[in-house]
LUMVEX-129043 format. One line per 10 residues: number of its first residue (from 1); their letters; for each residue x, y, z of N, C-alpha, C, O. Coordinates in Angstrom, 1 decimal. Each point is the difference from the previous one (the first is absolute). Example, Ala and Ser with C-alpha at 12.3 -4.5 7.8 and 13.67 -1.06 7.14 Angstrom:
// residues 2
1> AS> 13.2:-5.7:7.8:-0.9:1.2:0.0:0.9:1.2:0.0:1.0:0.0:0.7 | -1.4:1.1:-1.4:0.9:1.1:0.0:-0.8:1.1:0.8:0.5:1.1:0.1
***
This chain:
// residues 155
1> XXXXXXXXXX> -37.9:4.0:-6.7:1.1:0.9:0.3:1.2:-0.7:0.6:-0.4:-1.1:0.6 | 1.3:1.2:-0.7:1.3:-0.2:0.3:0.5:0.6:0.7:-0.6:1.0:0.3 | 2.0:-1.2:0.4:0.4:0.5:1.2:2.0:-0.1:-0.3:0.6:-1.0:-0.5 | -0.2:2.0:0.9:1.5:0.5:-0.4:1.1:0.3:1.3:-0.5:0.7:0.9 | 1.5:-1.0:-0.8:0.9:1.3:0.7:0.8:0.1:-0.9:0.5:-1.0:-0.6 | 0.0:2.6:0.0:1.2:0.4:-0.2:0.8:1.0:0.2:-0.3:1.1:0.3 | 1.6:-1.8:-0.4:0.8:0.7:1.1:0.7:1.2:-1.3:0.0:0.0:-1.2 | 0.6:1.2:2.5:0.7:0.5:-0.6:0.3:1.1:1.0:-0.8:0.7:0.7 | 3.0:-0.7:-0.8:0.5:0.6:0.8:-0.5:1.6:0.5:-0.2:0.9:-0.9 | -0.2:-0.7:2.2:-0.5:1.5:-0.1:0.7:1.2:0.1:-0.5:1.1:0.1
11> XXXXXXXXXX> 1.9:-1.4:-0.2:1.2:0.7:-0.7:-0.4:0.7:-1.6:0.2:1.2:-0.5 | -0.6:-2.0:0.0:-0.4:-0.2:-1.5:-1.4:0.6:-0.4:-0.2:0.9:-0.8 | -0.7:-1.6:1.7:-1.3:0.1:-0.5:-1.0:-0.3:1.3:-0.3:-1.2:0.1 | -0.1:1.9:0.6:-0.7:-0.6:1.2:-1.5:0.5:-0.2:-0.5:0.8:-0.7 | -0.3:-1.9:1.9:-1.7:0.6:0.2:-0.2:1.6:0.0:-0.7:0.6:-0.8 | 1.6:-0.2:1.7:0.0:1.8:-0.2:-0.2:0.9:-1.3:-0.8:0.9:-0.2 | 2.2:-1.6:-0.8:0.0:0.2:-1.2:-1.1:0.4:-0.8:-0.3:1.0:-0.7 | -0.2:-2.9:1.0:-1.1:-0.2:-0.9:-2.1:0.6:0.4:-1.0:-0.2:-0.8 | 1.0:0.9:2.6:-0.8:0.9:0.0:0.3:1.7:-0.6:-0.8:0.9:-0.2 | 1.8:-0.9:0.1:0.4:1.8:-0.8:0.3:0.1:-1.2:0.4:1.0:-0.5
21> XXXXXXXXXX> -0.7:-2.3:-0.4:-0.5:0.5:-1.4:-1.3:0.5:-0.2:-0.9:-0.1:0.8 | 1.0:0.8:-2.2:-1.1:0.1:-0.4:-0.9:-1.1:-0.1:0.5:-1.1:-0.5 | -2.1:1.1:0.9:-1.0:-1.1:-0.2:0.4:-1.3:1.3:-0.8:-0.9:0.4 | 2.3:1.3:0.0:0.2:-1.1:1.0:0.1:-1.2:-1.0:-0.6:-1.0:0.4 | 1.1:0.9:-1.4:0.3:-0.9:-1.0:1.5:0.4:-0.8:0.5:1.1:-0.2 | 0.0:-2.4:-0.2:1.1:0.1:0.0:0.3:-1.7:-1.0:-0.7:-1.1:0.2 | 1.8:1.3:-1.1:0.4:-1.3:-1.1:1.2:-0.8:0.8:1.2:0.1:-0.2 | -1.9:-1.1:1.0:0.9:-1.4:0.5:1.2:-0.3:-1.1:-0.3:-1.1:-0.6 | 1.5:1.8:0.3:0.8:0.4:-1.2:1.5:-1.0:0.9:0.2:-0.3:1.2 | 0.7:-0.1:-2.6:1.5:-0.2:0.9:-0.2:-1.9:0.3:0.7:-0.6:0.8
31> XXXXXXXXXX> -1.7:-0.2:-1.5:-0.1:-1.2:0.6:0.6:-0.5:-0.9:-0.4:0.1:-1.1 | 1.8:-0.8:1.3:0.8:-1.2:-1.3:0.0:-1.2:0.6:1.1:-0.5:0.4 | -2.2:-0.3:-0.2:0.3:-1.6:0.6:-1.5:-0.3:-1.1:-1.0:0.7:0.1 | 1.2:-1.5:-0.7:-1.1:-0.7:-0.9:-0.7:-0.7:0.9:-1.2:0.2:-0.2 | 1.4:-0.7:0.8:-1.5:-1.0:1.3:-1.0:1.4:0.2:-1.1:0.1:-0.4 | 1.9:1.0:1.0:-1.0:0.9:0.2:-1.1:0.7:-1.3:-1.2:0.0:0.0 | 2.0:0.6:-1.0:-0.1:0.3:-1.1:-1.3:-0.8:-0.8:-0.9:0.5:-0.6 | 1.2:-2.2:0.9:-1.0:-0.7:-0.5:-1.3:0.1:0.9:-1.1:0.1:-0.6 | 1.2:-0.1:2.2:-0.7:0.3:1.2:-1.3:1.0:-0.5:-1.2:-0.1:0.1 | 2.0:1.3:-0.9:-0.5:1.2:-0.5:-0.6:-0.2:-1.0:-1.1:0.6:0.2
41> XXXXXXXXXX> 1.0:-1.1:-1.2:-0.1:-0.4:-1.1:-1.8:-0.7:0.0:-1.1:0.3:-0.3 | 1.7:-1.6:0.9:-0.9:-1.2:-0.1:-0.7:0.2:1.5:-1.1:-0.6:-0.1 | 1.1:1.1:1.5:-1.0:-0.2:0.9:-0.2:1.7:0.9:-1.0:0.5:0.4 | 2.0:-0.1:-0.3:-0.6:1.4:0.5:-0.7:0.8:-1.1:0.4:0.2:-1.2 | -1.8:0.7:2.2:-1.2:0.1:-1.2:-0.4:1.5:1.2:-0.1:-0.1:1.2 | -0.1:1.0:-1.6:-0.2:1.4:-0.1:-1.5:-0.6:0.8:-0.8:-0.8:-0.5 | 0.7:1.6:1.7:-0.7:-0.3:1.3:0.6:-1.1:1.2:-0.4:-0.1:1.1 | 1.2:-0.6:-1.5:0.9:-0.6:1.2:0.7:0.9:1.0:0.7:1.0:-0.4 | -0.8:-1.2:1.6:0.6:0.4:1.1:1.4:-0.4:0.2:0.2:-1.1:-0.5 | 0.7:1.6:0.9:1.5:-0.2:0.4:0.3:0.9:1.2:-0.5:1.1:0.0
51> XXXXXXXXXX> 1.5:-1.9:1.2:0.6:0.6:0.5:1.2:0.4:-0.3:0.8:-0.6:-0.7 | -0.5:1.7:1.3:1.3:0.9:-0.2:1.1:-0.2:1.0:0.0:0.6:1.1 | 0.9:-1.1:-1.4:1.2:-0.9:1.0:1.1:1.1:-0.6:0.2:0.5:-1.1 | 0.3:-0.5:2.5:1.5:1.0:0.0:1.1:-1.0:0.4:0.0:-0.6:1.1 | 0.9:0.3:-2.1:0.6:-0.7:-0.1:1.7:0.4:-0.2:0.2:1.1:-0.2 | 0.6:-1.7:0.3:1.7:0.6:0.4:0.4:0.8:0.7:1.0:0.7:-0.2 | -2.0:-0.6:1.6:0.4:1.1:0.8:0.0:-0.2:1.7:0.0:-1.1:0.6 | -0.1:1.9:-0.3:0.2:-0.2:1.7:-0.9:-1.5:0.5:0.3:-1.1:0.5 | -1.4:1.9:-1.0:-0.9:-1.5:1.1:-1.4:0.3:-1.4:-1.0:0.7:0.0 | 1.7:-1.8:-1.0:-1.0:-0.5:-0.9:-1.6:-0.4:0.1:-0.3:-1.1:0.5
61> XXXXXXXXXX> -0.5:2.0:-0.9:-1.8:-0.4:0.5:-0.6:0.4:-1.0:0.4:0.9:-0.7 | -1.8:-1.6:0.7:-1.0:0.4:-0.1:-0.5:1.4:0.2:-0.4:0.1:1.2 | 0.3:0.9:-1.9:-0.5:1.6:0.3:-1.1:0.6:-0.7:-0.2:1.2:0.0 | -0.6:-2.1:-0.8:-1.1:0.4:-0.8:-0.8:-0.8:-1.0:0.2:-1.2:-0.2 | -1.2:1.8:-0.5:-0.6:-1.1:-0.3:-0.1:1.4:-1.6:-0.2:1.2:0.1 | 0.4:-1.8:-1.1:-0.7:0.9:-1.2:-0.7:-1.2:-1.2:0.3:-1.3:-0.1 | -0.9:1.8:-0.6:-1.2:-0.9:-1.3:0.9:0.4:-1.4:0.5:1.0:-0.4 | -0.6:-2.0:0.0:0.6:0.0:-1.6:-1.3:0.4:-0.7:-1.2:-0.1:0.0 | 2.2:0.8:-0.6:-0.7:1.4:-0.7:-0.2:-0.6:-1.4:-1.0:0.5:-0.6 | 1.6:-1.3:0.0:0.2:0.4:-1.4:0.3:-1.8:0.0:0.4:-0.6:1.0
71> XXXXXXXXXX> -0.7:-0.2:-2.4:1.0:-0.9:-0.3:1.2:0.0:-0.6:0.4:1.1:-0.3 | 0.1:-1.8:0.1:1.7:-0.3:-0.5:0.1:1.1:-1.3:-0.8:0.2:-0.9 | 2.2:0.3:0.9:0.2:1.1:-1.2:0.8:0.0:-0.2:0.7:0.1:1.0 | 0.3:-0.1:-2.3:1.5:0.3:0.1:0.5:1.1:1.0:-0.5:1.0:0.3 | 1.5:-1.4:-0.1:1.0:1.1:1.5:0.6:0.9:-1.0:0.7:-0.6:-0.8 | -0.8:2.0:0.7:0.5:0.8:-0.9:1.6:0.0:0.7:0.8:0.3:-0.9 | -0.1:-0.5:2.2:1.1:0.2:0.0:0.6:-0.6:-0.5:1.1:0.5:-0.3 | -1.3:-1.8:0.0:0.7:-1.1:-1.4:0.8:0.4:-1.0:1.0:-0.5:-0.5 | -2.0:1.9:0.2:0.9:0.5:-1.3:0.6:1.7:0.2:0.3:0.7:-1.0 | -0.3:-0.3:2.1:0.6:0.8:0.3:1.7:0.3:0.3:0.3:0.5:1.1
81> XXXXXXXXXX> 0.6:-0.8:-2.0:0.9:0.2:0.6:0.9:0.5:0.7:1.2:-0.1:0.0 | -2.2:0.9:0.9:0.6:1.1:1.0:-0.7:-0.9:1.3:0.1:0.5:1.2 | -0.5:-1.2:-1.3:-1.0:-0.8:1.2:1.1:-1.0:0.5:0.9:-0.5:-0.7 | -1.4:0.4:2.1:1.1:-1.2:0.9:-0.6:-1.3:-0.8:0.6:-1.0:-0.1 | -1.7:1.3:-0.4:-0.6:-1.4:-0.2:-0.3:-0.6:-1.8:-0.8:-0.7:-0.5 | 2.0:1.6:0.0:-0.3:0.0:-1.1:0.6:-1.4:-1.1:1.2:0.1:0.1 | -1.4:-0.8:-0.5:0.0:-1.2:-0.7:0.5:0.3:-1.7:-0.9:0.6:-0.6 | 1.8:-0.8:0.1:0.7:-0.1:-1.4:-0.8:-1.0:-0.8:-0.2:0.1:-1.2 | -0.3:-1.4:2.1:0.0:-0.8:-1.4:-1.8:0.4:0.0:-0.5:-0.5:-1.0 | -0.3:1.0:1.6:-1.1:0.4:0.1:-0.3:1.0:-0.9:0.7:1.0:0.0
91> XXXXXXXXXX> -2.0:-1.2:-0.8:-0.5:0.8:-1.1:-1.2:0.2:-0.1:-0.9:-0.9:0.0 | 0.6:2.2:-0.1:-1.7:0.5:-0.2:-1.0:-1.1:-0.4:-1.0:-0.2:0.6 | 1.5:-0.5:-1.6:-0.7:-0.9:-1.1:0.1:-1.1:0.6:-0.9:-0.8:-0.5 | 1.7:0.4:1.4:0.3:-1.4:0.6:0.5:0.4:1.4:1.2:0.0:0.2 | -2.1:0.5:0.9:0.0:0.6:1.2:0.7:-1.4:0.5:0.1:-0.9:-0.7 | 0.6:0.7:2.4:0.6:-1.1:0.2:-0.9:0.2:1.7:-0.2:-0.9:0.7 | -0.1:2.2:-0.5:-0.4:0.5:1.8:-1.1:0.2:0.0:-0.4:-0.1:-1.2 | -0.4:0.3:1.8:-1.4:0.4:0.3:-0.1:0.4:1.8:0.5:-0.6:1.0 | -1.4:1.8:-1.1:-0.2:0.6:1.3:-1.2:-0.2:0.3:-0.6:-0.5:-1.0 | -0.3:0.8:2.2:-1.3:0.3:0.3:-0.4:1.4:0.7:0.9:0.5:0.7
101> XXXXXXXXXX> -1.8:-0.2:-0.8:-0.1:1.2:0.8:-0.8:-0.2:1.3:-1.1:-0.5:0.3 | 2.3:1.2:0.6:-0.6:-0.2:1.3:-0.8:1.0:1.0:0.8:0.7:0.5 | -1.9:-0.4:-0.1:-1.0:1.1:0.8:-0.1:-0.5:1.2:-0.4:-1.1:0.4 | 1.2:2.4:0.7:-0.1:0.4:1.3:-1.3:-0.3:0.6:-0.9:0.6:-0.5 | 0.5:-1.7:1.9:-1.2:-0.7:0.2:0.5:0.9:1.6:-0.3:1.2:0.2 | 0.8:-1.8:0.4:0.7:0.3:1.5:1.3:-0.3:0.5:0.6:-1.0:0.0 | -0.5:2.2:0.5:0.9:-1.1:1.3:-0.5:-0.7:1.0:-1.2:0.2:0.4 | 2.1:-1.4:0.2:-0.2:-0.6:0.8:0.1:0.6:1.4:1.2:0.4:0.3 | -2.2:-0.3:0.9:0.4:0.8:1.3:1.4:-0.2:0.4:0.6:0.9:0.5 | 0.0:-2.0:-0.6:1.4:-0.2:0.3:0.3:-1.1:-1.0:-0.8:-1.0:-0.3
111> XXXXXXXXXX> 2.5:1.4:-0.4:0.4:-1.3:-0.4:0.1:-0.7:0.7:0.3:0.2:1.2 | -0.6:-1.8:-2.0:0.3:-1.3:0.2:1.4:-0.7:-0.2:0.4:-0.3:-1.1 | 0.3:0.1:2.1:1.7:0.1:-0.5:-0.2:-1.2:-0.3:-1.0:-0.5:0.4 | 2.2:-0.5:-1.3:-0.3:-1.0:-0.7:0.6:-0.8:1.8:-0.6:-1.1:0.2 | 1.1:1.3:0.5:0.4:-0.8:1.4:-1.5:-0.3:0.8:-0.3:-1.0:0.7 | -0.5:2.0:-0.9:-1.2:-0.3:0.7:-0.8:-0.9:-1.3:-0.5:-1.0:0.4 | 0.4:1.3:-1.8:-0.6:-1.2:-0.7:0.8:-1.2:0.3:-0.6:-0.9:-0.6 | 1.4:0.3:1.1:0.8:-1.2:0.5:-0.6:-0.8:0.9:-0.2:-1.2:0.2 | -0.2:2.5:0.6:0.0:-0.2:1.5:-2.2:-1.2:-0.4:-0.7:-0.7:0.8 | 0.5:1.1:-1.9:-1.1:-0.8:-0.6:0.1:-0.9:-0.9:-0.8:-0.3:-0.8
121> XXXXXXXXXX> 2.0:-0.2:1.0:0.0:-0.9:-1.2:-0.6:-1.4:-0.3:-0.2:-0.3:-1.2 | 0.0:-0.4:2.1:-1.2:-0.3:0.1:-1.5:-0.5:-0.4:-0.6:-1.1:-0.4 | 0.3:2.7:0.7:-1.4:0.2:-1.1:0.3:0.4:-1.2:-0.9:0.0:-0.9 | 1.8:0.4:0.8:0.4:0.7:-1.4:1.6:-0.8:-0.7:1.1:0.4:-0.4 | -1.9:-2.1:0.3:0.8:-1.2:-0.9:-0.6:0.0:-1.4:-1.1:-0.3:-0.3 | 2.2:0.7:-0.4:0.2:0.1:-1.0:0.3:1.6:-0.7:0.3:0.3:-1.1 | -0.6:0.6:2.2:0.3:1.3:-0.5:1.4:0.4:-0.4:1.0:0.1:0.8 | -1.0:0.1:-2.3:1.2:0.0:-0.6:1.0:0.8:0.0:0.9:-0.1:-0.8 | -1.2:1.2:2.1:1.1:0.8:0.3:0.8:-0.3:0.8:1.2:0.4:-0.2 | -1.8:-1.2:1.6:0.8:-0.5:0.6:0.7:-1.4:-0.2:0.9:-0.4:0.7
131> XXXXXXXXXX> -1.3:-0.3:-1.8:1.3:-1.3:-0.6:1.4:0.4:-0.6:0.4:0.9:-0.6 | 0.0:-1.7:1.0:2.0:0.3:0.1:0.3:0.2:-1.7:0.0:-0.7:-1.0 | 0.3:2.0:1.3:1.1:0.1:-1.5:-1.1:0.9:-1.2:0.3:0.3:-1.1 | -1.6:-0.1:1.7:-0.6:0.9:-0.8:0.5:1.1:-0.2:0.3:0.6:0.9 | -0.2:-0.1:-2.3:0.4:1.0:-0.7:-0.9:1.0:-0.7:0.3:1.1:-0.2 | -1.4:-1.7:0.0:-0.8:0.7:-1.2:-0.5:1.2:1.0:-0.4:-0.2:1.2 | 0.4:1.6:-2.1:-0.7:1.0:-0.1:-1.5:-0.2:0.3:-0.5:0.7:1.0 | 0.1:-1.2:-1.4:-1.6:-0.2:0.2:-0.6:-1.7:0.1:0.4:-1.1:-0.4 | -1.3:1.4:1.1:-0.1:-1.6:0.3:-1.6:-0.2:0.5:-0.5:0.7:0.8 | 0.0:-1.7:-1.4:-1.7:-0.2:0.2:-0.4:-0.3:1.5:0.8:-0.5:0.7
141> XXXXXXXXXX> -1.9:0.8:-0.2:-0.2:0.2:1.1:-1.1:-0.9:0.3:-1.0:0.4:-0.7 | 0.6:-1.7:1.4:-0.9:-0.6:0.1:-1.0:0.8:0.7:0.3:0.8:0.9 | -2.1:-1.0:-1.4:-1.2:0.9:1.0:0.1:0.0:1.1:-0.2:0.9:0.7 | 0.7:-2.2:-0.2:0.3:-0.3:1.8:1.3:0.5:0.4:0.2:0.1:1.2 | 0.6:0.1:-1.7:1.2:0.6:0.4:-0.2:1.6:0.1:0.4:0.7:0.9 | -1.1:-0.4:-2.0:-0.3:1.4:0.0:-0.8:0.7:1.2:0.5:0.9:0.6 | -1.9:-1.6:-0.2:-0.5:0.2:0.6:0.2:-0.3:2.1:-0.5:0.4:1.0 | 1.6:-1.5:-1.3:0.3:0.1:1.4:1.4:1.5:-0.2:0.0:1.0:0.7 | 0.6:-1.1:-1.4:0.8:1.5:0.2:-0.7:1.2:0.2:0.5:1.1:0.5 | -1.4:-1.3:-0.7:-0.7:1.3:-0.2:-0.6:0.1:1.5:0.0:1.1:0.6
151> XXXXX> -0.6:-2.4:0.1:-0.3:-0.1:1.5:1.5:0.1:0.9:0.0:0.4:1.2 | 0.9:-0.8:-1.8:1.4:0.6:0.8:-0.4:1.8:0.1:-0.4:0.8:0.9 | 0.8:-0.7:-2.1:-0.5:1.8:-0.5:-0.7:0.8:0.9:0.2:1.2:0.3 | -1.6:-2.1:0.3:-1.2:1.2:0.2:0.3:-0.1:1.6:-0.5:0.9:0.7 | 1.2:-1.9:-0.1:-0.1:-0.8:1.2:0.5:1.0:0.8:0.1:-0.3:1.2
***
């Protein structure tokens, strides 16, 4: 098994969100950076765990944990052209996006704000959210990185 955070504004799409769907499952949709896309493709695999990071907002954290549901699939908003996320040179036949589906596991008793993951940085060398200038949407999660967050989490 593998291990994930991905972010996403909860203006947009938040943990809340994604427990008041139906099934508590929901299509990781809207990703255009090929690192991730390939991420999807070639290593995230339907029973991996991910945390759910709230990201562009007050006080950016850690707020949940949900399981990939599904592996990599074309992103149907690609070819929707009514979609924020919709792509011109992208085609049914020659998809360019791919989504995963993601299922509601928990919330976290309290978010983890990314100032208190700092405040570990530390134990948590090499965790690739807190290195300078990270950008990506989603990002691999080492077992020991995972697992001491999760002892932040329960603490």
């Amino acid at each position: 098994m593998a291990y994930w955070l991905m972010k996403s504004e909860p203006d947009c799409f938040s943990i809340d969100d994604l427990a008041a769907r139906p099934r508590r499952r929901e299509g990781w949709d809207g990703v255009r950076n090929y690192q991730v896309r390939n991420m999807f493709r070639d290593q995230m695999k339907q029973g991996d765990l991910a945390f759910f990071y709230h990201s562009s907002c007050a006080v950016p954290a850690i707020v949940g944990i949900m399981k990939i549901a599904s592996n990599a699939y074309p992103d149907p908003t690609q070819f929707d052209p009514k979609s924020d996320h919709y792509d011109p040179k992208s085609r049914p036949e020659e998809p360019r996006w791919l989504q995963v589906d993601v299922e509601f596991q928990r919330k976290l008793e309290r978010p983890i704000p990314l100032s208190e993951l700092r405040e570990h940085e530390q134990a948590l060398a090499g965790f690739k959210l807190l290195a300078t200038g990270n950008r990506l949407s989603v990002i691999p999660v080492r077992p020991e990185h995972w697992d001491y967050i999760l002892g932040i989490a329960d603490a």
